[in-house]
C-alpha angles and dihedrals in degrees: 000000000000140000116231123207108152122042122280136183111262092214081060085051097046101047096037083053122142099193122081100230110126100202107028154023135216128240143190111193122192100212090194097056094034085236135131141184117215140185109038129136088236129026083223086079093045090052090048094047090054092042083059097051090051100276109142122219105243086055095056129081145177136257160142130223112188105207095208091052138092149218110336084352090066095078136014111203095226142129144117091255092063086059089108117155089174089058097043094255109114108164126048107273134071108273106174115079089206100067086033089065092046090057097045095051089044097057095045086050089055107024112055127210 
């Protein structure tokens, strides 16, 4: 698990990899601080890696790239953490478009193609 502030190459990230998964890694991205964590075997542990380095809860949210994929195929916005009532996000992906937005632009911003 690592925390990633300043762009990398996502062929560094994928082949430097800790995590099993053949064809993707997760990610927690904190939209207020611009920050994600990446390669865990739950988001859970993200989420808890970035709440210990000052993220707090209601900015972080759950997600997957998968590195071999393009266009709308490269990330689905989904994960148990995102499950938020009190956010108006009741199910396990990313509703809003708004914070969508935010992680997509995020990440493009951090891991580099």
């Amino acid at each position: 698990m690592q925390i990633i502030k300043d762009p990398i190459s996502l062929n560094i990230l994928w082949e430097n990899r800790k995590t099993d998964f053949t064809e993707m890694m997760k990610i927690v991205v904190d939209v207020e601080k611009k920050i994600l964590a990446i390669d865990a075997e739950m988001h859970a542990d993200l989420e808890n890696l970035l709440l210990t380095h000052n993220s707090e809860q209601q900015n972080l949210w759950g997600a997957n790239i998968y590195p071999f994929h393009e266009g709308d195929d490269y990330m689905e916005y989904t994960s148990f953490i995102n499950i938020r009532p009190s956010q108006n996000n009741r199910s396990m992906e990313v509703k809003d478009a708004e914070i969508r937005m935010k992680i997509m632009q995020i990440v493009t911003q951090l891991i580099l193609r």
